[in-house]
Structure formats: C-alpha cells, structure tokens
C-alpha positions as CSV (number, residue, x, y, z in Angstrom):
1,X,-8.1,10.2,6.7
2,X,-8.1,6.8,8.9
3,X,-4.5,7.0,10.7
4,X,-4.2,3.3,9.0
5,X,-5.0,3.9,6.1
6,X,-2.3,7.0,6.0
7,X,0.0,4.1,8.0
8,X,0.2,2.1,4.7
9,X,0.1,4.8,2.0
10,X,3.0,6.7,3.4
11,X,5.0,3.2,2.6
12,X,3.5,2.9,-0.2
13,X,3.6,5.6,-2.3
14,X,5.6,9.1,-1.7
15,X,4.4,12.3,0.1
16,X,3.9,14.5,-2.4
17,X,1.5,11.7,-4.4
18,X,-0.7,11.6,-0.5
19,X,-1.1,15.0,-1.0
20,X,-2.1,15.4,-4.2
21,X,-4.6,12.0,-3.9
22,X,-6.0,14.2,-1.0
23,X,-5.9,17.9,-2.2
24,X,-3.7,19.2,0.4
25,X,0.4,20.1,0.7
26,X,2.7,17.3,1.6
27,X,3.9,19.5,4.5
28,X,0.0,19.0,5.4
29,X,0.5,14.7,5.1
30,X,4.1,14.9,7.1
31,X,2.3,17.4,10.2
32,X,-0.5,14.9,10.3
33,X,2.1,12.1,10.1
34,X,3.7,13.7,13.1
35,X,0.5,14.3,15.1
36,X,-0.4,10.4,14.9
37,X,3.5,9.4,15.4
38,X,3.7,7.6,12.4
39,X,7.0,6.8,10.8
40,X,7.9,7.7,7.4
41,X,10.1,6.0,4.9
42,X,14.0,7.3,5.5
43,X,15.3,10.2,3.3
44,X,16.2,8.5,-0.5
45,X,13.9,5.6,-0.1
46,X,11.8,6.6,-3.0
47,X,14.6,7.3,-5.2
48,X,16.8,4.0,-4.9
49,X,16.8,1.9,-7.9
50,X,14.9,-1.5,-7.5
51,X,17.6,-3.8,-8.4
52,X,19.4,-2.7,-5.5
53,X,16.3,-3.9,-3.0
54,X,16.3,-7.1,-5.5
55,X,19.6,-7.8,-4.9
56,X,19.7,-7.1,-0.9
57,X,16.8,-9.9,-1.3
58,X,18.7,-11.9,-2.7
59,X,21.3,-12.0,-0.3
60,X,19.5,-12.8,2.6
C-alpha cells in the first residue's frame, strides 16, 4: 500500500473498513500507520454525529 494513499484513507474511512478493503487486521493498518508516522483520526471521530461538524462550520 502507497503510504499516500493509506495517508488519505485513514481520514477517510475507519480502520476496521482499511483492513477489510485490504484483507488484513486493523491492528495490521494502525502498525503500518505507525511504521510510516502517519496520524490517525482522534478516538470518537468516526462516531460523532454530522450535524455537530455542520454546526462547528457554521460557526466559524
């Protein structure tokens, strides 16, 4: 996997869904992550609701 192209999946889409586009374990995606110092999305950023990133928008 081109460390680019894992660059802009990890923010796009969630571990777990890497993994299983690429048939290995998202522990697999988060050590390669870690070997090629890429960051990864903080802890509940897949699970917060849209509106509130709307809104945030919004304010700004």
């Amino acid at each position: 996997m081109d460390p680019e192209e894992l660059r802009q999946l990890v923010w796009e889409i969630p571990t777990t869904q890497i993994a299983s586009l690429y048939g290995v374990s998202d522990k697999a995606v988060e050590k390669r992550c870690r070997a090629l110092g890429i960051s990864k999305p903080p802890r509940g950023y897949w699970t917060r609701p849209e509106r509130e990133s709307v809104s945030q928008e919004e304010q700004i």
